[in-house]
Chimera marker file (.cmm) of the C-alpha trace (Angstrom):
<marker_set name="trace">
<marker id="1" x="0.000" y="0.000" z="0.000" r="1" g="1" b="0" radius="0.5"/>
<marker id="2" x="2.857" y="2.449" z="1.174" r="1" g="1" b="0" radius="0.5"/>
<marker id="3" x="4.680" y="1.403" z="-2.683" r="1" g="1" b="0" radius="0.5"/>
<marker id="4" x="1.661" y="2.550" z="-4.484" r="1" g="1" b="0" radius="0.5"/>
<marker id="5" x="0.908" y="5.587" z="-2.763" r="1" g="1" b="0" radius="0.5"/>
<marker id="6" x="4.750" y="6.290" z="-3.407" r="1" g="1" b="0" radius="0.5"/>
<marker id="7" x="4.246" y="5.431" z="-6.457" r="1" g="1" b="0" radius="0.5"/>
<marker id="8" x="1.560" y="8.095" z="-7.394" r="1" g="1" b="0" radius="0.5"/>
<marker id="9" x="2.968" y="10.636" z="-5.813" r="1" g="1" b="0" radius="0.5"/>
<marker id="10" x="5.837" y="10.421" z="-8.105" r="1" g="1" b="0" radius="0.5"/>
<marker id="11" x="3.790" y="10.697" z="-10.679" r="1" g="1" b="0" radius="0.5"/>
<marker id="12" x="1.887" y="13.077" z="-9.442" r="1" g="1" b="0" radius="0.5"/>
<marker id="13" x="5.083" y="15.543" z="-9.336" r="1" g="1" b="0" radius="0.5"/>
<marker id="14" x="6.719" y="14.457" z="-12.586" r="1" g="1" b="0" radius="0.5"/>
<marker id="15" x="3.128" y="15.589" z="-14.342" r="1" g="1" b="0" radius="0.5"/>
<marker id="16" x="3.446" y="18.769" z="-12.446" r="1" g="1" b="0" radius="0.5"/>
<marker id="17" x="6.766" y="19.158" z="-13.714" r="1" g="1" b="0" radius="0.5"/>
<marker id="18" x="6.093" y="18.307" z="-17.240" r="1" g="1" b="0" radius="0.5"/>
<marker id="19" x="2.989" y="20.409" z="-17.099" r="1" g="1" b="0" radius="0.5"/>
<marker id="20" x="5.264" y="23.389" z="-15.884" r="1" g="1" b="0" radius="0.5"/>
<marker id="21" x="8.163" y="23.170" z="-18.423" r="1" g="1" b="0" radius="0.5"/>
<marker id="22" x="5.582" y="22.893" z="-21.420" r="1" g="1" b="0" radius="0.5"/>
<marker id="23" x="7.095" y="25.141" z="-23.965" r="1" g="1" b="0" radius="0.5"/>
<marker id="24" x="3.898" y="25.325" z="-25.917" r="1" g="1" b="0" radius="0.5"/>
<marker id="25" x="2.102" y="27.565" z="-22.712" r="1" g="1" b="0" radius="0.5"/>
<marker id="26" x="3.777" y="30.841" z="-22.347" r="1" g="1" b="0" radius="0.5"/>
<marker id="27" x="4.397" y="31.907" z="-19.082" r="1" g="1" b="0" radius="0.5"/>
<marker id="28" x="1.576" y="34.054" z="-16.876" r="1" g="1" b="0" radius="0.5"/>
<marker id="29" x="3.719" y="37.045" z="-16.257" r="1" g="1" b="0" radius="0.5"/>
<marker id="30" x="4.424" y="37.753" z="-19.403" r="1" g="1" b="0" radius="0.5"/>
<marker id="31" x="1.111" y="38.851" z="-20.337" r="1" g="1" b="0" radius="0.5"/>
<marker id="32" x="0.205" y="42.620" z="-19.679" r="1" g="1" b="0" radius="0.5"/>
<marker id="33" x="-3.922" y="42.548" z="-19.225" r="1" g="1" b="0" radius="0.5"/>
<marker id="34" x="-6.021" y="45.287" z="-21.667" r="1" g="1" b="0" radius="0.5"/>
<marker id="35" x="-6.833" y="47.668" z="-19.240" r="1" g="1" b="0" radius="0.5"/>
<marker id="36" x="-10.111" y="47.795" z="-20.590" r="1" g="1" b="0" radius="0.5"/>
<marker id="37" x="-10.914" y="43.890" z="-20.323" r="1" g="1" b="0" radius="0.5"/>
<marker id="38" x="-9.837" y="44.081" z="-16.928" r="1" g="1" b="0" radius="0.5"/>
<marker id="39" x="-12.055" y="46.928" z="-16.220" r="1" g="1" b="0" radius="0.5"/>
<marker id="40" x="-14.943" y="45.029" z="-17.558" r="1" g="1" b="0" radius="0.5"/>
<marker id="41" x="-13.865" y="41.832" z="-15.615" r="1" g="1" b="0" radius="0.5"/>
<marker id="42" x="-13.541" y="43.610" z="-12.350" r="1" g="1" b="0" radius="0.5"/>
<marker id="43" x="-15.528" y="46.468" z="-12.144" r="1" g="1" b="0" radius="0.5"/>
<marker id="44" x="-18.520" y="46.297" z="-14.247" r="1" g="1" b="0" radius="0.5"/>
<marker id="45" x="-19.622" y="43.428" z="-11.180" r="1" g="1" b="0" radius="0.5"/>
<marker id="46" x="-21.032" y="46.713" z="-9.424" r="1" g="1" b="0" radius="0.5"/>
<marker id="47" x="-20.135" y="50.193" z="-11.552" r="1" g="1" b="0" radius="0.5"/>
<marker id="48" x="-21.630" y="50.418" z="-14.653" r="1" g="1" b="0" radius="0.5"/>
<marker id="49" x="-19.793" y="53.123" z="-16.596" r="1" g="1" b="0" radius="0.5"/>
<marker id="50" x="-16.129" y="54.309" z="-16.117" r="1" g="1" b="0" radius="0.5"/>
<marker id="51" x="-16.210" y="57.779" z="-13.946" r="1" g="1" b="0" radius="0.5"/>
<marker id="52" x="-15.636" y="60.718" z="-14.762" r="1" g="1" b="0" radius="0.5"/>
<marker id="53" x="-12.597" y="61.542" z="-12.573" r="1" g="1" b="0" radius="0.5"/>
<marker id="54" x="-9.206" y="63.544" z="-13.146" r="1" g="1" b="0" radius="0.5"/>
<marker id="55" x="-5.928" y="61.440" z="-13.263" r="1" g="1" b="0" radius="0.5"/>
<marker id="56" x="-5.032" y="61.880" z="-9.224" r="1" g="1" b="0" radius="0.5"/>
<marker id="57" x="-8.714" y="61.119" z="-8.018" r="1" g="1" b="0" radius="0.5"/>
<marker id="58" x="-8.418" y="58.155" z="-10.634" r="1" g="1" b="0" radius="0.5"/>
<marker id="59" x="-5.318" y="56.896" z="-9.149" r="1" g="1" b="0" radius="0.5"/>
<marker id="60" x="-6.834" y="56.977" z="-5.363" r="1" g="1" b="0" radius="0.5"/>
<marker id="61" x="-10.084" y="55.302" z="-6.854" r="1" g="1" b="0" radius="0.5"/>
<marker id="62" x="-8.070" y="52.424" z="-8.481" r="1" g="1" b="0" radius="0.5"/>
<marker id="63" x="-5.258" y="51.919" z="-5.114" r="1" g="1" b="0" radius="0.5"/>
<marker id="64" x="-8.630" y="51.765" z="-2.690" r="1" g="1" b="0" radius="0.5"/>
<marker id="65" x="-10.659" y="49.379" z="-4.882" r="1" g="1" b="0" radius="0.5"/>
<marker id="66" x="-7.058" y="47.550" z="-5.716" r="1" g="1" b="0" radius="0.5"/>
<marker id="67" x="-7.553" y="46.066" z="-1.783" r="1" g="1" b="0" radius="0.5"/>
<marker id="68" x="-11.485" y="45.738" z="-1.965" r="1" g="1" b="0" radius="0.5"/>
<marker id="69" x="-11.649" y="44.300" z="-4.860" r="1" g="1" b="0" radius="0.5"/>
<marker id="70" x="-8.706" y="42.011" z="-4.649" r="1" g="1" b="0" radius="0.5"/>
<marker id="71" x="-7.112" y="43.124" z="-7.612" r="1" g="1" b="0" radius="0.5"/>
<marker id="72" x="-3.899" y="41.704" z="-8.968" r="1" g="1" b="0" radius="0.5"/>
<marker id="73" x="-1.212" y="44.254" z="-9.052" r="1" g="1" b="0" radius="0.5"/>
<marker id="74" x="-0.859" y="44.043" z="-13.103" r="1" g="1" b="0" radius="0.5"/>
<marker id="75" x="-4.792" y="44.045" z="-13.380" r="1" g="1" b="0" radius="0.5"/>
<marker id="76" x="-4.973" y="47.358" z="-11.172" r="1" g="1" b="0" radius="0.5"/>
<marker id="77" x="-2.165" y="49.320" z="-13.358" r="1" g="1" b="0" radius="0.5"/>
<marker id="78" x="-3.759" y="48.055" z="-16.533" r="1" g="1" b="0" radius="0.5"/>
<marker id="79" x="-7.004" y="49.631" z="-15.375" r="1" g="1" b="0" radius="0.5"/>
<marker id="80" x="-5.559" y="52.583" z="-14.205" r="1" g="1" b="0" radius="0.5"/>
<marker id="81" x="-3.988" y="53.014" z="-17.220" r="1" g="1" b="0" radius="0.5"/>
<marker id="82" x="-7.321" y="52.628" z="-19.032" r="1" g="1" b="0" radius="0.5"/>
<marker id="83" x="-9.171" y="55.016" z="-16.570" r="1" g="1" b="0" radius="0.5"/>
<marker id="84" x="-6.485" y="57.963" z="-16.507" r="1" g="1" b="0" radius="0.5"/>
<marker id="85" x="-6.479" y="57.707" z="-20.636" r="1" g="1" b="0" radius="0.5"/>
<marker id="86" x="-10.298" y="58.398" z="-20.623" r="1" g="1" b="0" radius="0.5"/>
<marker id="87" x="-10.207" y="60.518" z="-17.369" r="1" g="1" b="0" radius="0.5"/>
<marker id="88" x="-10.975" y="64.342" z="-17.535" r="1" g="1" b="0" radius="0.5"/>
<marker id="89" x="-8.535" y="66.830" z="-18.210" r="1" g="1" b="0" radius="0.5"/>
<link id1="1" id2="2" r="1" g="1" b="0" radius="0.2"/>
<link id1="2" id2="3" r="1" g="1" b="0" radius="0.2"/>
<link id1="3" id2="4" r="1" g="1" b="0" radius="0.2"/>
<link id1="4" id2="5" r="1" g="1" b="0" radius="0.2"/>
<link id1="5" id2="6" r="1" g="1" b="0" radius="0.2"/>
<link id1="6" id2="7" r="1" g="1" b="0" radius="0.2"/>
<link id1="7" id2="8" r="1" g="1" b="0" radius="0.2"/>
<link id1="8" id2="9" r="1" g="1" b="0" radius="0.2"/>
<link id1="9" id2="10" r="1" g="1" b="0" radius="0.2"/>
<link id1="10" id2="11" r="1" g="1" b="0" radius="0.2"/>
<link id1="11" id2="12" r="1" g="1" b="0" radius="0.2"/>
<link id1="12" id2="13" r="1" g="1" b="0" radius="0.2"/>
<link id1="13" id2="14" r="1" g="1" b="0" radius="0.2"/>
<link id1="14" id2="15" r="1" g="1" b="0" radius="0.2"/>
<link id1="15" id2="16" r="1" g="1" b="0" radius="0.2"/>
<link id1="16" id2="17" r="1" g="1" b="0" radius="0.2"/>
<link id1="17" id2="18" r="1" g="1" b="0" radius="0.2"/>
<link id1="18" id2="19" r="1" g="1" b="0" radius="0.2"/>
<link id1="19" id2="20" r="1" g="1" b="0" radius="0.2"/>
<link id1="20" id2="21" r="1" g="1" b="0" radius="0.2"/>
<link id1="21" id2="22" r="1" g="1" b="0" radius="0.2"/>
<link id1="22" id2="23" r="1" g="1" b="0" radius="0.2"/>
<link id1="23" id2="24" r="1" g="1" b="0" radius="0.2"/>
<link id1="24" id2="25" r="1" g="1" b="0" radius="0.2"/>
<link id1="25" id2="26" r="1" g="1" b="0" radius="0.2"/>
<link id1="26" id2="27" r="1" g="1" b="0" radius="0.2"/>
<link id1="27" id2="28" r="1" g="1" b="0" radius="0.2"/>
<link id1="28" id2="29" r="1" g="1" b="0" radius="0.2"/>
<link id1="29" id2="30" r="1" g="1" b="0" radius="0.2"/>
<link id1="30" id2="31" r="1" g="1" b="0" radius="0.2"/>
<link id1="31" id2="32" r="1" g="1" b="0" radius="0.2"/>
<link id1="32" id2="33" r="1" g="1" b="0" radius="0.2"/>
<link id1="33" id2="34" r="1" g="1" b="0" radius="0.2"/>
<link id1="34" id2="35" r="1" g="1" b="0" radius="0.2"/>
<link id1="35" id2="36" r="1" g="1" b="0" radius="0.2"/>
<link id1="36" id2="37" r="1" g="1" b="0" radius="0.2"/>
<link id1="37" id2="38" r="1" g="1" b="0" radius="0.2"/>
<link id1="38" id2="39" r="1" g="1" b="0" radius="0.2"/>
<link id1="39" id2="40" r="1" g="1" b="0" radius="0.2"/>
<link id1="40" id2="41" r="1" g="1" b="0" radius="0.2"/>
<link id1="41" id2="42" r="1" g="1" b="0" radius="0.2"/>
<link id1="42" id2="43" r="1" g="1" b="0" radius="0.2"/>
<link id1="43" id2="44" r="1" g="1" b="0" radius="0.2"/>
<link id1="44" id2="45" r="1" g="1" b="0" radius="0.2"/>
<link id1="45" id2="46" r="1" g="1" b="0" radius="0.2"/>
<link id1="46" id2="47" r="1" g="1" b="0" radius="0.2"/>
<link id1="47" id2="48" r="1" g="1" b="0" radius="0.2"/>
<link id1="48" id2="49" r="1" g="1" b="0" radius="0.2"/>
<link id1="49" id2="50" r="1" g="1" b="0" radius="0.2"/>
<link id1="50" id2="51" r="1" g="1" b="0" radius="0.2"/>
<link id1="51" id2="52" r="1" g="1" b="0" radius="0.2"/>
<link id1="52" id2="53" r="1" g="1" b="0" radius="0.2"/>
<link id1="53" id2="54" r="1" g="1" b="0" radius="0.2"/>
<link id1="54" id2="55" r="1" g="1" b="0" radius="0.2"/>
<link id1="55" id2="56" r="1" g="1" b="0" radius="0.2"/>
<link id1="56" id2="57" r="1" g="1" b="0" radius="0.2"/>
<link id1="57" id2="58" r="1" g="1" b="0" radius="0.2"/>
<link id1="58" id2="59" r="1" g="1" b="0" radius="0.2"/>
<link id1="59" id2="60" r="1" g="1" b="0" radius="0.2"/>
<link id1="60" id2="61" r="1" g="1" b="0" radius="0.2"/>
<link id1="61" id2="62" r="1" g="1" b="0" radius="0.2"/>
<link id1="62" id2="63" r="1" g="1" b="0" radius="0.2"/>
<link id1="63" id2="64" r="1" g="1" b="0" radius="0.2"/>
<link id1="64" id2="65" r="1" g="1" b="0" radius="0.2"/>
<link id1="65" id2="66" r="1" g="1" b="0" radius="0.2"/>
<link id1="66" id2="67" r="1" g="1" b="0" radius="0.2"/>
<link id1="67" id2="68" r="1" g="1" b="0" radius="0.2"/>
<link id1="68" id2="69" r="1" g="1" b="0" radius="0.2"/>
<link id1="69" id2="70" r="1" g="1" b="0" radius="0.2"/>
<link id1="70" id2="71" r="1" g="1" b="0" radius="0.2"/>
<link id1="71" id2="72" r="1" g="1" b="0" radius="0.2"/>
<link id1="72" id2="73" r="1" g="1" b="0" radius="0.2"/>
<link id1="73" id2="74" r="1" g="1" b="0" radius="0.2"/>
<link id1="74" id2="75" r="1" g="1" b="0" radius="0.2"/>
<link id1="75" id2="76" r="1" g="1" b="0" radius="0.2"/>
<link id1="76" id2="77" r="1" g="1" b="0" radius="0.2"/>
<link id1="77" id2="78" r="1" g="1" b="0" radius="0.2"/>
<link id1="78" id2="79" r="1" g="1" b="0" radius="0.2"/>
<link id1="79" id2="80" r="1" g="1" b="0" radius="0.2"/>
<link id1="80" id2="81" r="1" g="1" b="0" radius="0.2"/>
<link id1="81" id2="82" r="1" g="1" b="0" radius="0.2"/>
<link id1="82" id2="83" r="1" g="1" b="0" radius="0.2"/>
<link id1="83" id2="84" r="1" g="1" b="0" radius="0.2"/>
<link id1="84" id2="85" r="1" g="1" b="0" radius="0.2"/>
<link id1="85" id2="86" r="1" g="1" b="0" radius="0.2"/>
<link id1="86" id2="87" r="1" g="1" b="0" radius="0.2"/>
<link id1="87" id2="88" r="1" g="1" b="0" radius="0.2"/>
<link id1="88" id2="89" r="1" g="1" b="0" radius="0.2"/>
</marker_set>
C-alpha cells in the first residue's frame, strides 16, 4: 500500500513538472492585461460606466478598490492606465 501511494505521488510531481516546463504555454507574467478587459472583468460586477474623474482622483479610486476588490497588481495598473487615458482633463 505504502509502494503505491509512493508510487503516485511520483507521478503526481513528474506531471506537475512536465505540465510546468511545457514550452507550448507561455508563461503568466508575461502577459500585460487590456486595461479595458480588466475593467470590464472587475468592475462592471457593481459600476456600470467608467467615472468621470481627473488622473489623481483616478489613481486613489483604483489603489482603494485595488484592496477591496482584490485586484492583482498588473490588473490594477492596466485599469488605471485605461481610466487615466479616458479621465478628464
Amino acid at each position: 500500500m505504502k509502494k503505491s501511494i509512493y508510487t503516485l505521488c511520483v507521478v503526481f510531481l513528474f506531471s506537475l513538472l512536465a505540465a510546468a516546463a511545457d514550452p507550448a504555454k507561455p508563461p503568466q507574467q508575461d502577459r500585460t492585461p487590456d486595461g479595458e478587459a480588466a475593467y470590464k472583468t472587475n468592475c462592471t460586477r457593481c459600476h456600470n460606466t467608467p467615472p468621470a474623474l481627473n488622473v489623481r482622483q483616478t489613481r486613489v479610486v483604483v489603489s482603494h478598490m485595488r484592496v477591496r476588490a482584490s485586484l492583482t497588481a498588473s490588473d490594477a495598473n492596466a485599469i488605471l492606465r485605461y481610466l487615466a487615458e479616458n479621465a478628464r482633463r
